[in-house]
N, C-alpha and C positions, 0 to 999 in steps of 0.2 A: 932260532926256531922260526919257522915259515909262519907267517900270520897271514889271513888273507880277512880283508874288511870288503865286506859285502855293502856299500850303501842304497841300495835297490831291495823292492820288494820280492826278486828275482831268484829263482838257482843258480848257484856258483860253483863251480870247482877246477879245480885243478889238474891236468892230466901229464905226464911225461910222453914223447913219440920220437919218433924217429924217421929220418927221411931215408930214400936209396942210397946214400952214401954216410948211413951212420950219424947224422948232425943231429943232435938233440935239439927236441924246441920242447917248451912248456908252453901246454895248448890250454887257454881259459875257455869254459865252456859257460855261456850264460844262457839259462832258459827259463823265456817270459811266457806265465797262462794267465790266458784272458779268458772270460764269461763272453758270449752274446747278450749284448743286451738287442732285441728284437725290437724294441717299441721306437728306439733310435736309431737303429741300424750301425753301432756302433760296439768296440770294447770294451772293458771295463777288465779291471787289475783283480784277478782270482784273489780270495783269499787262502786258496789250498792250491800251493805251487807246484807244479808236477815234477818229482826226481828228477838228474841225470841219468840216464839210459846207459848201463853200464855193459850191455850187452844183447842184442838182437833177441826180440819175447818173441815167439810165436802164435798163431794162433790155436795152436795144438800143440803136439809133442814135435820137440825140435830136431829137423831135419824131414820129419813127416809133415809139414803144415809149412803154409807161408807165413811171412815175416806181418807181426804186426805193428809192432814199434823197432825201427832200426836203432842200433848203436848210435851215441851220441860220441861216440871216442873216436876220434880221428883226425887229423890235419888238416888244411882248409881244403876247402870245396873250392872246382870251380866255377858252380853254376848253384844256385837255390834249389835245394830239392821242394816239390810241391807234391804234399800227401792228404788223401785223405782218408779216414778211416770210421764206416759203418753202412750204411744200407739206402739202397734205393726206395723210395715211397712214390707210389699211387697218390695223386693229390685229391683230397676229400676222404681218404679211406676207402677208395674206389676199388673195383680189380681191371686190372688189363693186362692184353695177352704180352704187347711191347710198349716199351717206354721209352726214351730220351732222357738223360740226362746231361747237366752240363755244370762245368768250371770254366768262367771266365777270370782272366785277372788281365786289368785295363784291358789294352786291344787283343790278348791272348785268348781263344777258349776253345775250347776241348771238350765233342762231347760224344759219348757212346751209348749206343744198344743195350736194352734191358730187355731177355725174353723171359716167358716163363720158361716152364719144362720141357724140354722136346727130345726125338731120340731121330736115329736114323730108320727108315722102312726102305722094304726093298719092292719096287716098284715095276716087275718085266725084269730090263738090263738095267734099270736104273735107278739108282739112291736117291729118295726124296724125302723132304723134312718130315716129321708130323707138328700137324697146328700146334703151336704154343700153349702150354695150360694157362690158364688164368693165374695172376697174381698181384698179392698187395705190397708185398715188401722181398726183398731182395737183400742180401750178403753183398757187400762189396768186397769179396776176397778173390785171389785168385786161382781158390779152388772151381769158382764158377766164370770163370774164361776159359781160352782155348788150351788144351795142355794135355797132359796127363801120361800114361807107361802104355804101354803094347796092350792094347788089347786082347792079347792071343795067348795072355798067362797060361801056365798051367803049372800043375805041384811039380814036376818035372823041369825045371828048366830052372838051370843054374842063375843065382843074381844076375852076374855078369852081363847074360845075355841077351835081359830082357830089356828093351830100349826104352828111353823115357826122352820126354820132348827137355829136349836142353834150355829153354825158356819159359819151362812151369811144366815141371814135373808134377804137379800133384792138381791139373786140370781137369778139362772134362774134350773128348771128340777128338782126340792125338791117334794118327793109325801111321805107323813105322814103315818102315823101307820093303820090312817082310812081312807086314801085317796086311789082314782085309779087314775090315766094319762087319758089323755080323748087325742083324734085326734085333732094333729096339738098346742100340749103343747109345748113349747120353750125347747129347750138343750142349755147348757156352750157352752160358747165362746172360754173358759178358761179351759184347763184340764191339769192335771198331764200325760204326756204321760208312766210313768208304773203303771198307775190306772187308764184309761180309762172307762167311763160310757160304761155300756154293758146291761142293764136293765135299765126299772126304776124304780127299788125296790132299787138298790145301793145305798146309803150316804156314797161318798167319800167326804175326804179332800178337801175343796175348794182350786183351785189353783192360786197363784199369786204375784207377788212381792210388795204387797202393804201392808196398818199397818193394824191391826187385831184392831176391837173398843175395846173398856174396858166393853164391855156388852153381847160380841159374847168370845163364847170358841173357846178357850183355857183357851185365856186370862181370861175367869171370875173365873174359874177356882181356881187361886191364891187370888181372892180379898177378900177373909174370908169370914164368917157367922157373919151376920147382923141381929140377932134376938133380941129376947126380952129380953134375957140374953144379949149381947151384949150392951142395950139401959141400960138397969140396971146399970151395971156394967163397963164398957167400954166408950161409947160415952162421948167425941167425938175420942176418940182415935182409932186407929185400931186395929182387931181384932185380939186376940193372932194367928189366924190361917192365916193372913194374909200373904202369901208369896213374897218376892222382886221381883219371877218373873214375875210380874203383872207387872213393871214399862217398861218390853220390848213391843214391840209394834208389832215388825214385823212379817211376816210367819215364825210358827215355824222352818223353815228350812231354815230360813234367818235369824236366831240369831248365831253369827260366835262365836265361843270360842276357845281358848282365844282370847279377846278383841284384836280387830285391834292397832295396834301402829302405825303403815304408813309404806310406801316404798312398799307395797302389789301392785301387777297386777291388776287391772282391767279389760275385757274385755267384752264386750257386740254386741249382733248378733242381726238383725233386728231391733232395736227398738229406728233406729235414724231416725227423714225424709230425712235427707241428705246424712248417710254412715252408708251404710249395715254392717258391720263390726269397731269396733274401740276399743282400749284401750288406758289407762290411769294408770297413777304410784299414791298412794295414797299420799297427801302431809306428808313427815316424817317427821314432827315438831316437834319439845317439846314444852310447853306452863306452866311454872311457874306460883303460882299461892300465892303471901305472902299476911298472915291477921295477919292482928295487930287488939290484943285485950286488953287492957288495958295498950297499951306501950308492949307487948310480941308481937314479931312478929315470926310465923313458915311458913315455905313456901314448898309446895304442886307442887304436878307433877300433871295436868287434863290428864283424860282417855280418849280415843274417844270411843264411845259410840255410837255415830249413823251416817251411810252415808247413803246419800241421795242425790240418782241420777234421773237426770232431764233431759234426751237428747232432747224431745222439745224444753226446755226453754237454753239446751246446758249449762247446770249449774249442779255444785255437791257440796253439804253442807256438811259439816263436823262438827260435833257437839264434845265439851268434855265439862267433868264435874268435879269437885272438891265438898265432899262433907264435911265439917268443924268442928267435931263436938262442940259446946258450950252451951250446957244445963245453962240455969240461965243466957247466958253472949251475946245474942244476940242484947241487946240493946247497951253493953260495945263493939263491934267493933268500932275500930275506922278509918281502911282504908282496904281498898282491893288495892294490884299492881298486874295486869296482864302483865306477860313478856314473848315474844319469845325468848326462848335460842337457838333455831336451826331453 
């Protein structure tokens, strides 16, 4: 019977997967939460460890909302996904019309456009913003970037036909092939400040530090062709065109390469309710990772693979993976030992 000894104060478990060609691996999934401790700018070991993510939560009803915690099931990654999930803040409790925020990690950072409310007016011949409303806190989801379905709904028009922005369907300021803008349409919350909406004819890149669905590009992008040829010949296995980067989740410009190891900077500007400014050192642990298979035991270095930063909740998960290969010998494991070596 499979034993698995956890010696870490950590999440563990076990996943079976499979690659494009049918090879079984046993993927160990370890995931570390940590508290902010803010007076040292440093980590500290949660004493309430967060699940494995067994499956994509959203932030509403699934398929109508975006992703707010990805799956944690899948094969290795090959870039660190970087998330973060909760709200822009006004520093002081202030209001302002736009904002900045940012994610640095070491020399990397990243930072976008916080507006308030705005819509489209129609100006003569020409479409111009209205001022920004005032605001103190902002959703970082990406119902409030660029996205969203046709404008030009009506109870008449078949599902089919009404078009939705293939990189965030469930946005705000998306006008179709056959669409116009009408007065007083919604604009992004959320923008890239060296892409700024200037028309709205534009489909720029939705902006944001959150996970990208498995249904919205990029991401679909890699998950192969699923036809008829594929059901013949294929299922249930995945499609020779299927590519690994499908298993990342995050904004494409939030997949770090090479894979984070720890010891990295963190820091982040607006987007705590308590400090306008703060950073954090990544925890540099090692995490061995031995499987005994039939009396053979080899033992494994897990990769980090995804942080995931939470300054509301004042929490940062740190995920790695070990992926095993044992084609034919998944039911012959006979223990997993998960070990902190640093």
């Amino acid at each position: 019977m499979l034993q698995i000894n956890n010696n870490t104060p950590f999440s563990v478990e076990l996943h079976p997967c499979s690659d494009i060609y049918g090879r079984d691996y046993a993927v160990i999934v370890i995931k570390a939460t940590y508290q902010i401790d803010y007076s040292k700018s440093q980590l500290v070991i949660a004493n309430e460890q967060a699940p494995i993510q067994h499956a994509d939560h959203f932030y509403n009803e699934p398929g109508q909302s975006s992703v707010k915690y990805p799956s944690d099931i899948s094969l290795v990654k090959q870039a660190t996904d970087v998330l973060v999930i909760g709200h822009a803040y006004v520093p002081n409790q202030h209001t302002a019309r736009v904002l900045d925020i940012t994610l640095s990690i070491d020399n990397f950072k990243k930072t976008i456009r916080i507006f308030g409310d705005r819509v489209w007016q129609k100006d003569l011949a020409n479409w111009t913003m209205s001022v920004p409303t005032e605001f103190t806190i902002m959703p970082l989801c990406y119902e409030n970037s660029y996205g969203g379905k046709s404008p030009n709904i009506n109870q008449n028009m078949a599902p089919e036909s009404v078009e939705a922005y293939r990189y965030n369907p469930f946005g705000k300021g998306f006008v179709g092939k056959k669409d116009k803008p009408y007065e007083g349409m919604p604009l992004p919350n959320i923008e890239d400040p060296s892409c700024l909406l200037m028309t709205p004819f534009q489909h720029p890149t939705p902006a944001g530090f959150g996970a990208i669905a498995r249904d919205w590009e990029p991401r679909l992008t890699f998950s192969g062709t699923y036809d008829e040829q594929w059901q013949a010949e294929r299922m249930p296995l995945l499609p020779l065109d299927f590519h690994p980067a499908f298993f990342n989740s995050a904004h494409p410009e939030l997949m770090i390469q090479p894979l984070l190891k720890g010891g990295e900077q963190v820091s982040i500007n607006n987007m705590s309710p308590t400090m306008g400014d703060y950073s954090f050192i990544v925890p540099n642990i090692k995490l061995s990772v031995a499987v005994s298979i039939r009396k053979q035991e080899k033992t494994f270095i897990a990769q980090m693979d995804t942080l995931l930063i939470e300054p509301d909740e004042n929490r940062v998960i740190v995920t790695y993976r070990v992926a095993v290969p044992c084609t034919r010998k998944l039911l012959y494991i006979d223990s997993i030992t998960v070990n902190r070596l640093s």
